[in-house]
C-alpha positions as CSV (number, residue, x, y, z in Angstrom):
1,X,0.0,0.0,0.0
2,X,2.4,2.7,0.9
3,X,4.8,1.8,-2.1
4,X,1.6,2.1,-4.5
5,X,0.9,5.3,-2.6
6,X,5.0,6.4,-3.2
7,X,4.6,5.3,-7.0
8,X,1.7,7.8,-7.8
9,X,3.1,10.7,-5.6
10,X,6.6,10.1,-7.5
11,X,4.1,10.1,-11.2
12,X,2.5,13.2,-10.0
13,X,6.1,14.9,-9.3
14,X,7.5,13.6,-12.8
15,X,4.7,14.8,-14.9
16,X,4.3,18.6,-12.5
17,X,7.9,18.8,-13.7
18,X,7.2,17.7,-17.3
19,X,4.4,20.1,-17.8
20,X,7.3,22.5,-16.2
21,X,9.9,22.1,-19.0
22,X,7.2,22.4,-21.8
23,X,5.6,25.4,-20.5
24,X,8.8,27.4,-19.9
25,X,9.7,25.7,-23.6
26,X,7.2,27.4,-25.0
27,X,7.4,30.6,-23.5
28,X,11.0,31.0,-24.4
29,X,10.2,30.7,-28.5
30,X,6.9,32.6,-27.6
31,X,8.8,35.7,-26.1
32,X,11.6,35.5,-28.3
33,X,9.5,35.9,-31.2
34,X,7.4,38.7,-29.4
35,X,10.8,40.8,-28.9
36,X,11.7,40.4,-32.6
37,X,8.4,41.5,-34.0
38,X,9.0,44.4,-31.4
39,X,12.6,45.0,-32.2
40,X,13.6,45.7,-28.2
41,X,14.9,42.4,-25.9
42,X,14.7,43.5,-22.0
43,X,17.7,42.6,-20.2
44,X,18.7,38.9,-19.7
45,X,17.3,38.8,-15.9
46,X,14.4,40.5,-16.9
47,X,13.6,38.1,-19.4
48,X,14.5,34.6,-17.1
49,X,11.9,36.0,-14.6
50,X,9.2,37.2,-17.3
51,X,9.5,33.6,-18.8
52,X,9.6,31.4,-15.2
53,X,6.5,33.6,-14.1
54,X,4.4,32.9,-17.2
55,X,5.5,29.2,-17.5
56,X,4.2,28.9,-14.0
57,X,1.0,30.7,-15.2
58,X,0.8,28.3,-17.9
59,X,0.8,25.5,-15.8
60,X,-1.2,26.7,-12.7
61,X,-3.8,27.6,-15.8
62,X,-3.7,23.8,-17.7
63,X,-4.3,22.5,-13.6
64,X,-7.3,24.3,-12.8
65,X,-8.9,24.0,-16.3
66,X,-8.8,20.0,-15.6
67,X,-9.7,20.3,-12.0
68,X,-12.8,22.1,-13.3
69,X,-13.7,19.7,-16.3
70,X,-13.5,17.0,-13.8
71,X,-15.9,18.8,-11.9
72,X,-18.0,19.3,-14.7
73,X,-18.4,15.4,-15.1
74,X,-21.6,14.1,-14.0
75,X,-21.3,12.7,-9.7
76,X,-18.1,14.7,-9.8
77,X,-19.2,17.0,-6.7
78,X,-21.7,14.3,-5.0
79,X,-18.3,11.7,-5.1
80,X,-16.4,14.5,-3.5
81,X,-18.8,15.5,-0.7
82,X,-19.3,11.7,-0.3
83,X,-15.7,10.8,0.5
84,X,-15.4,13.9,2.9
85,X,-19.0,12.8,4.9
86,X,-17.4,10.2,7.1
87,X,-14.9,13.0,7.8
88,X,-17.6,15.5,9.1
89,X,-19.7,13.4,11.1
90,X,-16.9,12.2,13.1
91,X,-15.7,15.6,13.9
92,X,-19.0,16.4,14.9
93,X,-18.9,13.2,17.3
94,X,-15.5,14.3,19.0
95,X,-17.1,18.0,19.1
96,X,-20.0,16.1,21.4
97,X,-17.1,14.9,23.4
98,X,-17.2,10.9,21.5
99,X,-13.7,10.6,21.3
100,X,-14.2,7.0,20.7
101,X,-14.7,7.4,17.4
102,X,-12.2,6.2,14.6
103,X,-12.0,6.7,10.5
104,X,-10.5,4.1,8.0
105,X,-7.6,5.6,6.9
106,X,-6.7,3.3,4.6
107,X,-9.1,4.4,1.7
108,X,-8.2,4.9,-1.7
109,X,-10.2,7.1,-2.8
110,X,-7.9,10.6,-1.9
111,X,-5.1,10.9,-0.5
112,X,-6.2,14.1,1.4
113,X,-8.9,12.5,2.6
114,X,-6.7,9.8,4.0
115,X,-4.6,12.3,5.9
116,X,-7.2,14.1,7.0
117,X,-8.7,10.8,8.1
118,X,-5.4,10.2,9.9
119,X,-5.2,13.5,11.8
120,X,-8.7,13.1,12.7
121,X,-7.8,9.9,14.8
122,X,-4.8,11.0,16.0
123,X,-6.5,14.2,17.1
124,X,-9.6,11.6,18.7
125,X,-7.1,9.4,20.4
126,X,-5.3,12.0,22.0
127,X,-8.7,13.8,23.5
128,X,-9.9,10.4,24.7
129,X,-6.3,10.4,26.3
130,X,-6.7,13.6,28.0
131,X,-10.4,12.8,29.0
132,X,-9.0,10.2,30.7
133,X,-6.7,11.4,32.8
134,X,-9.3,14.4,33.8
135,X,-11.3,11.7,35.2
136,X,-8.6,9.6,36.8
137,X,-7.6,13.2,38.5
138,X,-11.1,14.3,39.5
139,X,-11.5,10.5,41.1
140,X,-8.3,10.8,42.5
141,X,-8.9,13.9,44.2
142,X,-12.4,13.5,45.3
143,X,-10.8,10.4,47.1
144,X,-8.2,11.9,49.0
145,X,-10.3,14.7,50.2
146,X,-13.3,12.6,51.6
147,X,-11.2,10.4,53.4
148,X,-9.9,13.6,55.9
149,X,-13.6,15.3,55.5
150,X,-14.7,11.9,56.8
151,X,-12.2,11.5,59.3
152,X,-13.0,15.5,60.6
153,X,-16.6,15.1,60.5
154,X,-16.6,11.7,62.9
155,X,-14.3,13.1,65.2
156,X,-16.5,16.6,65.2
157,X,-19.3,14.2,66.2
158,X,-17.7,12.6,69.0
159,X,-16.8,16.4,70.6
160,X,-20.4,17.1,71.2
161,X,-20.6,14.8,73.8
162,X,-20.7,16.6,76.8
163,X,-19.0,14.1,79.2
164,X,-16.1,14.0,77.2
165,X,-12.9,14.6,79.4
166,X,-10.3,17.5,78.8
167,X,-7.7,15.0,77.6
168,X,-9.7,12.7,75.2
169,X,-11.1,16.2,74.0
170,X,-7.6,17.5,72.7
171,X,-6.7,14.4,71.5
172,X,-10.0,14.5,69.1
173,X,-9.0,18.4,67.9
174,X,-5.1,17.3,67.5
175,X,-6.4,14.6,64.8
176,X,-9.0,17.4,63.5
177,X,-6.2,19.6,63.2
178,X,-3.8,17.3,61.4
179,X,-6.3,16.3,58.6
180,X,-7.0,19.5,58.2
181,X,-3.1,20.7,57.4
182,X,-3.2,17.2,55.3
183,X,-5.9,18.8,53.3
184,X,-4.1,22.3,52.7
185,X,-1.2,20.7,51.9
186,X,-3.1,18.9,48.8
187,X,-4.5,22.1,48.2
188,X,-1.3,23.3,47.9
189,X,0.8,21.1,46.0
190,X,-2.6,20.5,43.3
191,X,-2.2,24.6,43.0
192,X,1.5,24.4,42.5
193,X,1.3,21.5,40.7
194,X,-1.4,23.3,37.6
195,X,1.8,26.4,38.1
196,X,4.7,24.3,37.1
197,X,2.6,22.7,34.2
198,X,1.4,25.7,32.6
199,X,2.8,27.1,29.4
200,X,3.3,30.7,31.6
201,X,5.6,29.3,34.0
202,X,8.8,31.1,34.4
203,X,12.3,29.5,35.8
204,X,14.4,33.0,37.3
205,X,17.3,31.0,37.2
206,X,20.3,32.6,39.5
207,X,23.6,31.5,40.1
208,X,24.0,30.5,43.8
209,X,25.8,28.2,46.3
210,X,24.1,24.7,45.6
211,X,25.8,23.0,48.9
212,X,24.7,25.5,51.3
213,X,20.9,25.2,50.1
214,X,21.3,21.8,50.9
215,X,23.1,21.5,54.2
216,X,20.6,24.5,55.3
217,X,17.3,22.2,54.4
218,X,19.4,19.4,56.1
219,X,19.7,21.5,59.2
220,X,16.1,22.9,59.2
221,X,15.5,18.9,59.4
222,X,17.2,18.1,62.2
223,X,14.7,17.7,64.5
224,X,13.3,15.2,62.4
225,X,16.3,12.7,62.0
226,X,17.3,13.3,65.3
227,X,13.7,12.3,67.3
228,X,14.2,8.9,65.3
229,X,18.3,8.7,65.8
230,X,18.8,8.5,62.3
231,X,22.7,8.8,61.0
232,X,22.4,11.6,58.6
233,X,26.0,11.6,56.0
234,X,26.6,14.2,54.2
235,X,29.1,14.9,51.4
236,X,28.4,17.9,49.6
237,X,31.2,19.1,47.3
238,X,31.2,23.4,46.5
239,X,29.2,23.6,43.5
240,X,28.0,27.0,42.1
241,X,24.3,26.4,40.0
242,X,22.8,28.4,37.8
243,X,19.1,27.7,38.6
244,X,15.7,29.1,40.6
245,X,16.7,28.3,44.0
246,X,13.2,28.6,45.4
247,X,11.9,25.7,43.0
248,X,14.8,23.5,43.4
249,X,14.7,24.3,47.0
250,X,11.0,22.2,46.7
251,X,13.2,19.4,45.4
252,X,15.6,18.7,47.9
253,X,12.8,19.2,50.4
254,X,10.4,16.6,49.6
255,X,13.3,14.2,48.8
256,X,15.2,15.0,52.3
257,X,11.6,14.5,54.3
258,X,10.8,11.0,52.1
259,X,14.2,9.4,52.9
260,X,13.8,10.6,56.5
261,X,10.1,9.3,56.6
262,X,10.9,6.0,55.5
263,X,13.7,5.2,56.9
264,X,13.2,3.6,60.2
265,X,15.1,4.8,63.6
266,X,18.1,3.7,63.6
267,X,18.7,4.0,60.1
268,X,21.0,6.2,57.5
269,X,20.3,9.0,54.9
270,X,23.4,9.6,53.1
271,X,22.9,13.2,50.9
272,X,26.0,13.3,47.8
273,X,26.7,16.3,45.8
274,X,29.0,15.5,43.1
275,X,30.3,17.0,39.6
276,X,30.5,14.5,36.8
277,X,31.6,15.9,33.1
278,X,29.3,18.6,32.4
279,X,26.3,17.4,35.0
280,X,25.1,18.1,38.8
281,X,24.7,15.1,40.7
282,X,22.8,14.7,44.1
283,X,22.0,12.1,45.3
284,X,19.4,10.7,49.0
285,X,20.3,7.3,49.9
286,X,18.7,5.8,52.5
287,X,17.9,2.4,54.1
288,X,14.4,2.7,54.3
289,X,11.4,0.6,53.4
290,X,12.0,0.4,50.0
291,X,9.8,0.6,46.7
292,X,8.5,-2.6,45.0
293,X,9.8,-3.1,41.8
294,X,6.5,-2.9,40.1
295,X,5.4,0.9,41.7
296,X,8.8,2.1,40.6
297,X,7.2,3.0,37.5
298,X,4.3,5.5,38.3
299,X,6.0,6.5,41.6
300,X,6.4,10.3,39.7
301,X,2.6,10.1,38.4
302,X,0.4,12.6,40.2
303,X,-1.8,10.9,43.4
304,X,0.3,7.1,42.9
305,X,1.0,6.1,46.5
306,X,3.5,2.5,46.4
307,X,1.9,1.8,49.7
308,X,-1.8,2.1,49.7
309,X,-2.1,0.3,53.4
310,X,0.3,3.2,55.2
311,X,-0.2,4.1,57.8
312,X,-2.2,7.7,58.1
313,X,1.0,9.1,60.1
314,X,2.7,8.8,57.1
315,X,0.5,9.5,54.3
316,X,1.1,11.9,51.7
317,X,-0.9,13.3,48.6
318,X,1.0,11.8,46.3
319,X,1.9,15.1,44.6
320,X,5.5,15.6,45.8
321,X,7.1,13.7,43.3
322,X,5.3,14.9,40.6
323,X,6.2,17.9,41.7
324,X,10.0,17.7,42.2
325,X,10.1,15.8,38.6
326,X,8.5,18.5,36.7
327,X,10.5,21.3,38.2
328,X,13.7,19.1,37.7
329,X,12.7,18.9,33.9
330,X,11.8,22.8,33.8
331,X,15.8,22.8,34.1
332,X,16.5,20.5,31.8
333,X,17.4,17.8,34.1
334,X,16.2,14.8,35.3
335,X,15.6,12.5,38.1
336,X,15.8,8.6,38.6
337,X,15.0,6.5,41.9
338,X,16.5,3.0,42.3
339,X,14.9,1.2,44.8
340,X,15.0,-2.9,46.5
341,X,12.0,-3.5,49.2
342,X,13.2,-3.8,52.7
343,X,16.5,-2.4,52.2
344,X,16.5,1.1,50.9
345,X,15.9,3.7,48.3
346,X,18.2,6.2,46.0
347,X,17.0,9.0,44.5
348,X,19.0,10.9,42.5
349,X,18.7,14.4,40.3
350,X,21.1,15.2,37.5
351,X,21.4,19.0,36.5
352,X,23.4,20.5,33.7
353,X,26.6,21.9,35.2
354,X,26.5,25.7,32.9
């Protein structure tokens, strides 16, 4: 099919360029003998573009003469607007939002109407993509916000009864309170999240002191790795980056409070900073819980959670690593996690050194 298809565009090409030659053929004897009988010849420029313009005249003329005797032929217009129908009707589908629909683009009837028939499901299969993933997100977020609205409208229920004591009574508003950050901090990241993706977003990259951001998030930590006697290593070589520091700040942030949050007390985060050739390398290695193999995969997709059976302590929104991948990519890095269950997690971002 597509070497029939090459055959007749290659024909069409030969015979354009055919038609070509004899026009401009003709025009050359035709204007020579025109500035004989007038006894005056123009200069030699002049005359090249004189005969290439009405060559190409000639030809655009002998082209839409046959297009309209074809159309002149009896059924000529009714075949036309019957090979373009299919065409119609399924835009009209997608504009209902039916992006199921799909056109046979195989016909042989035009070969515009085959590539229009082409883009057509391209453009349908990439709607009924998007669709999708609306309704994934909208299910996705409707979930994780019942489940603290549920959560702060049981425990609001249990407050109203008057013989509660003082202590049971705080402990009821502590968990009301914590479900309610969790919920702002959705809020938050979904917000931030829509930011970094939109076409608007702008990166005020600045050269700065990559280390120090790092060993100052580190520090602001340290009540964190401490409470659980974790062995935080550190081995930040002097790097000066050229980047936004408050976005990459977002980075090291949510990766430092992951390897802390999984890793159980007792256990080691190890933070590298390294040059290699012409990249950035920083690396949180930890001896944590681990991923499973088959979550390493849609661990950066918005709302994917490895562990669904977590425990509510440590529940997140599943945002934060969506979030630190697409501002890594907004500086044309990237990041990779490697990851065995059990014994540990490394996460690590590559930047371009410039």
């Amino acid at each position: 099919m597509k070497l029939g298809i090459g055959l007749r565009v290659a024909a069409v090409i030969v015979s354009l360029l055919l038609m070509l030659t004899g026009a401009w053929i003709g025009v050359f004897f035709l204007t020579a003998w025109l500035y004989s009988t007038i006894g005056s010849v123009p200069p030699a420029f002049l005359v090249q573009t004189i005969n290439s313009l009405l060559g190409l005249l000639l030809v655009a003329g002998f082209i839409t003469s046959i297009n309209v005797l074809q159309n002149m032929k009896p059924g000529a217009r009714q075949r036309r607007l019957e090979a373009f129908a299919p065409i119609v009707e399924a835009l009209e589908q997608i504009a209902k939002g039916d992006f199921r629909v799909r056109l046979n683009s195989t016909s042989e009837i035009n070969i515009i109407v085959r590539e229009l028939a082409t883009s057509v499901n391209q453009m349908a299969q990439e709607l009924d993509q998007m669709e999708h993933l609306r309704q994934e997100f909208i299910s996705n977020v409707s979930h994780d916000i019942q489940s603290p609205l549920t959560s702060i409208r049981g425990f609001a229920q249990v407050l109203y009864d008057e013989g509660l004591n003082a202590e049971a009574r705080h402990h009821y508003l502590t968990i009301i309170e914590t479900e309610i950050m969790r919920m702002s901090r959705m809020t938050d990241n979904m917000l931030r999240l829509v930011s970094l993706e939109s076409e608007h977003m702008k990166v005020a990259c600045r050269p700065y002191r990559l280390d120090k951001q790092i060993i100052s998030l580190i520090l602001a930590c340290e009540p964190q790795w401490v409470s659980k006697t974790i062995d935080m290593d550190v081995a930040l070589a002097e790097i000066m980056v050229s980047a936004d520091e408050d976005l990459l700040g977002q980075v090291w942030s949510n990766l430092l409070h992951n390897s802390i949050k999984f890793t159980p007390a007792g256990g080691q985060v190890r933070v590298e900073l390294q040059q290699r050739d012409n990249q950035f390398l920083c690396s949180f290695i930890d001896t944590g819980i681990g991923i499973p193999e088959e979550a390493q995969a849609h661990i950066f997709e918005r709302f994917y959670k490895a562990d669904q059976a977590r425990e509510r302590s440590n529940a997140g929104s599943g945002l934060g690593l969506a979030i630190a991948k697409k501002i890594v990519e907004l500086h044309q890095g990237t990041i990779t996690i490697t990851s065995h269950t059990g014994t540990g997690t490394i996460v690590t971002v590559s930047l371009p050194a410039r």
